[in-house]
C-alpha positions, 0 to 999 in steps of 0.5 A: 941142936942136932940136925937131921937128914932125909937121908935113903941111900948114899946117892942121895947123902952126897947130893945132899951134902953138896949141895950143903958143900959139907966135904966132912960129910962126903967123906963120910960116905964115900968109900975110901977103896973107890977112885973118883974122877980117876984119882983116889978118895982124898985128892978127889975130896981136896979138890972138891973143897978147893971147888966150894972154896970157889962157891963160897968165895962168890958168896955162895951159902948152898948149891941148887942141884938140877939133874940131867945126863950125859949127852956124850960118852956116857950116854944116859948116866944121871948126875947134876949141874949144881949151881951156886945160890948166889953167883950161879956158877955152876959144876956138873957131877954125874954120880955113877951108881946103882941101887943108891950105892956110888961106883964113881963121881965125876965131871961131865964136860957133854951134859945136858940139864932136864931144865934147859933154861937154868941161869948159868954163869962161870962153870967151875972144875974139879980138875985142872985137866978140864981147864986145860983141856978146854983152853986148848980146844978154843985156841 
């Protein structure tokens, strides 16, 4: 059976495909000779398994997008919170683009959901720096 995807530009292939935790997909569509996160295309993308690796491990079969923005230093850049089907953990992407073509992906430590009564629970991340950095800022 072959699957069809109401596909209109990249920005909405790779929300579509995160939410399906699709990493083939992604890859397909994001362009090699882009950084995202400030790292080159495949450890990006191997981080980002490792990071549905986690949904999945929770039982998580798709991830729910809800969007909203930076609230800090990229004031008003649109991304998502996605969070896990079942466990509700969640990740928070802003996906940089324009005219539906990505410039960058990354991680929003500052964001805000247009939903504010979303059932969040463990956030998880894409980069081990994130962890780090706010471990550090509770001690």
């Amino acid at each position: 059976m072959k699957k069809e995807y109401n596909i209109k530009d990249q920005a909405s292939a790779i929300r579509h495909f995160i939410e399906q935790m699709d990493i083939e997909m992604i890859d397909a569509f994001l362009d090699a000779k882009n950084t995202y996160q400030d790292m080159e295309k495949e450890k990006f993308l191997s981080k980002l398994e490792r990071v549905f690796q986690s949904f999945r491990n929770f039982s998580d079969t798709f991830l729910l997008p809800h969007q909203g923005r930076c609230n800090n230093c990229y004031n008003d850049k649109v991304g998502y919170t996605f969070v896990g089907n079942f466990s509700f953990n969640y990740i928070s992407i802003i996906v940089d683009s324009e005219k539906g073509t990505i410039n960058d992906m990354f991680e929003c430590s500052s964001f805000m959901n247009d939903n504010q009564s979303l059932k969040l629970n463990k956030k998880v991340y894409i980069d081990d720096f994130f962890i780090d950095f706010l471990s550090s800022k509770r001690k």
